[in-house]
C-alpha positions in Angstrom: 26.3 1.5 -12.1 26.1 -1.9 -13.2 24.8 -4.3 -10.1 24.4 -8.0 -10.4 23.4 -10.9 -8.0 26.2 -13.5 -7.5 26.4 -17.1 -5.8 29.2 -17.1 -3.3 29.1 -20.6 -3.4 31.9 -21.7 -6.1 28.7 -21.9 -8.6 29.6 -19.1 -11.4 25.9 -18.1 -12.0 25.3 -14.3 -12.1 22.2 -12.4 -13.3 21.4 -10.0 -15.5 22.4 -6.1 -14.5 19.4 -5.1 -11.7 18.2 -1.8 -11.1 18.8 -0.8 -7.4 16.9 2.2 -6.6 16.3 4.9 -4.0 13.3 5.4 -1.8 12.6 8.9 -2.8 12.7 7.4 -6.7 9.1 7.7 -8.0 7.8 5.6 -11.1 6.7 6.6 -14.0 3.3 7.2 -14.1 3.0 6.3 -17.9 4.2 3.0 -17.3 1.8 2.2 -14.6 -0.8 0.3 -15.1 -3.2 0.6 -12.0 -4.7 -2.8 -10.4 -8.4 -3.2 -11.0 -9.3 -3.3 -7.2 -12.5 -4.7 -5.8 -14.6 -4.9 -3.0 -13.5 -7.9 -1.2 -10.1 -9.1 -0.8 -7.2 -9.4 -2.9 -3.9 -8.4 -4.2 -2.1 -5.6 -5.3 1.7 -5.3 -7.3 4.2 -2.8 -5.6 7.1 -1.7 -8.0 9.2 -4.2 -7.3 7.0 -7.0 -8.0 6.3 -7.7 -4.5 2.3 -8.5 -4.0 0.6 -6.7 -0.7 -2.6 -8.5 0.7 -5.5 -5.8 0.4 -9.1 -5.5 1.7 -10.9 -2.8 -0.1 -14.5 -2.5 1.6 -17.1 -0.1 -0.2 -19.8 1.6 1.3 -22.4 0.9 -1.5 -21.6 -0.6 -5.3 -18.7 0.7 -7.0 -21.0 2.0 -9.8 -22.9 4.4 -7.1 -19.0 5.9 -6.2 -17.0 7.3 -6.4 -16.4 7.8 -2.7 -14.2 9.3 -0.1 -11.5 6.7 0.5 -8.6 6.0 3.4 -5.8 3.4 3.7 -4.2 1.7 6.1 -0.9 0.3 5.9 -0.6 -2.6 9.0 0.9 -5.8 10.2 -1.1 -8.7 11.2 -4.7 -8.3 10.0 -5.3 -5.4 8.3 -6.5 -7.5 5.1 -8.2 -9.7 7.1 -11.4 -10.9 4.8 -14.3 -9.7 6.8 -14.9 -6.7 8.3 -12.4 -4.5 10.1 -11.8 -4.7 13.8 -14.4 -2.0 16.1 -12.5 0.8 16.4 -10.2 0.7 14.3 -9.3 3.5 12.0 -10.9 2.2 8.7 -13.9 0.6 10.9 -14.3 4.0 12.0 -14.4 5.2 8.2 -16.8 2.7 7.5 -19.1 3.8 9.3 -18.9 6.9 8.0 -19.3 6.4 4.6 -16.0 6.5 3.7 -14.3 3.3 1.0 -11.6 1.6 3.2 -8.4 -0.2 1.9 -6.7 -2.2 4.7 -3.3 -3.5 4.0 -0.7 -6.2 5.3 2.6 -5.0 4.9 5.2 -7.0 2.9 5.9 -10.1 5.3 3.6 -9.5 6.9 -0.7 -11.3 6.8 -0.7 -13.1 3.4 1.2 -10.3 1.9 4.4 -11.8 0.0 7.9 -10.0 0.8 10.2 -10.2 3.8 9.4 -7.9 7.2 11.9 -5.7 8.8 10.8 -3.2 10.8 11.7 0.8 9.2 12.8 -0.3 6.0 12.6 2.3 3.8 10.9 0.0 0.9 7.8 0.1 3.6 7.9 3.9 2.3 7.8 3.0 -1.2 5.4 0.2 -1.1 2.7 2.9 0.7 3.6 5.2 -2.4 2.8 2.7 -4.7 -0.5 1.5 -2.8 -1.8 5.3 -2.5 -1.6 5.6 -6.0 -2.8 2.5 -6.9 -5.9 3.1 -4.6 -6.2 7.2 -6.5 -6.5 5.3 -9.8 -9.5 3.7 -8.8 -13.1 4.6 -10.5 -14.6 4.4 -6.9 -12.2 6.6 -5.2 -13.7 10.4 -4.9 -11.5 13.4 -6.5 -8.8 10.3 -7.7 -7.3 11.8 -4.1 -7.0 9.4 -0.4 -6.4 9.5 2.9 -3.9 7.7 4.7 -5.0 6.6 8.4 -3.1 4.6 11.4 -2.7 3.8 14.9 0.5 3.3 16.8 3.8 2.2 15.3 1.1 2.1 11.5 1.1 5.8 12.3 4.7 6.1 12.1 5.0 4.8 8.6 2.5 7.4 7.5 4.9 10.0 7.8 7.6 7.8 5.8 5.0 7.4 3.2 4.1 11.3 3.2 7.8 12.1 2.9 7.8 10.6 -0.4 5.3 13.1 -1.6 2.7 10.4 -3.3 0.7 13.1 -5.5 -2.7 10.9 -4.9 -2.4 11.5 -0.9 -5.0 14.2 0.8 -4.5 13.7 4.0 -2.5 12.2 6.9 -4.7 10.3 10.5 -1.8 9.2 12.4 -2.6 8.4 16.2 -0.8 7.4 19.0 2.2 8.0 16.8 
């Protein structure tokens, strides 16, 4: 179908035809081009142009990688620059050697978007940030981990519904 954005207001400005697209619609992988993450904090482009804060934390220099690797898709500070909260699931990976990638959802942190809690594009932008993550040189086996606590733990099993090819394994608690 054809779907365009209209003002309601009297003004006759319309755009162009926009794609509107279901949650369990996966890119294409060819026509991805994978972030160049570092360790530290930045940025990372979801599908729909959206930009998620990140905080990728390594356990040694990229070059000594690649390294077993979790993410964990929160509200609040989960991007935080610094290091993670004690005891939290990707401080807990930290000390364990593992790479950690800590997340704000969209609206959420300095992540860019609009919050509403359960949408499914929450889903989607976990696909896209698990893949994004896989396609790093740093990342062990080009496979992750997703990890979460609480109503973060929920949204893993969104994000695993999807069936992101890059994900290895599932840490919800308290879900």
């Amino acid at each position: 179908r054809r779907y365009v954005v209209s003002r309601l207001d009297g003004d006759a400005q319309q755009s162009e035809p926009v794609t509107v697209t279901a949650a369990e619609d996966r890119p294409d992988p060819d026509e991805v081009d994978p972030p160049d993450l570092a360790d530290g904090p930045g940025y990372l482009t979801t599908r729909d142009g959206t930009q998620l804060a990140v905080r990728v934390t390594l356990p040694g220099p990229a070059e000594d990688g690649p390294y077993p690797t979790v993410v964990e898709d929160g509200g609040g500070d989960t991007a935080r620059p610094g290091p993670a909260e004690p005891g939290s699931p990707l401080a807990v990976a930290a000390a364990l050697g593992y790479a950690t990638v800590g997340v704000n959802l969209r609206g959420t942190g300095c992540s860019g978007g609009s919050f509403q809690l359960w949408e499914d594009v929450q889903a989607t932008d976990g696909f896209d940030v698990i893949e994004a993550v896989a396609a790093q040189p740093w990342v062990k086996h080009g496979r992750v981990g997703l990890v979460g606590i609480g109503d973060t733990a929920d949204l893993i099993f969104a994000v695993a519904a999807l069936g992101p090819p890059s994900l290895a394994a599932l840490t919800p608690m308290g879900a």
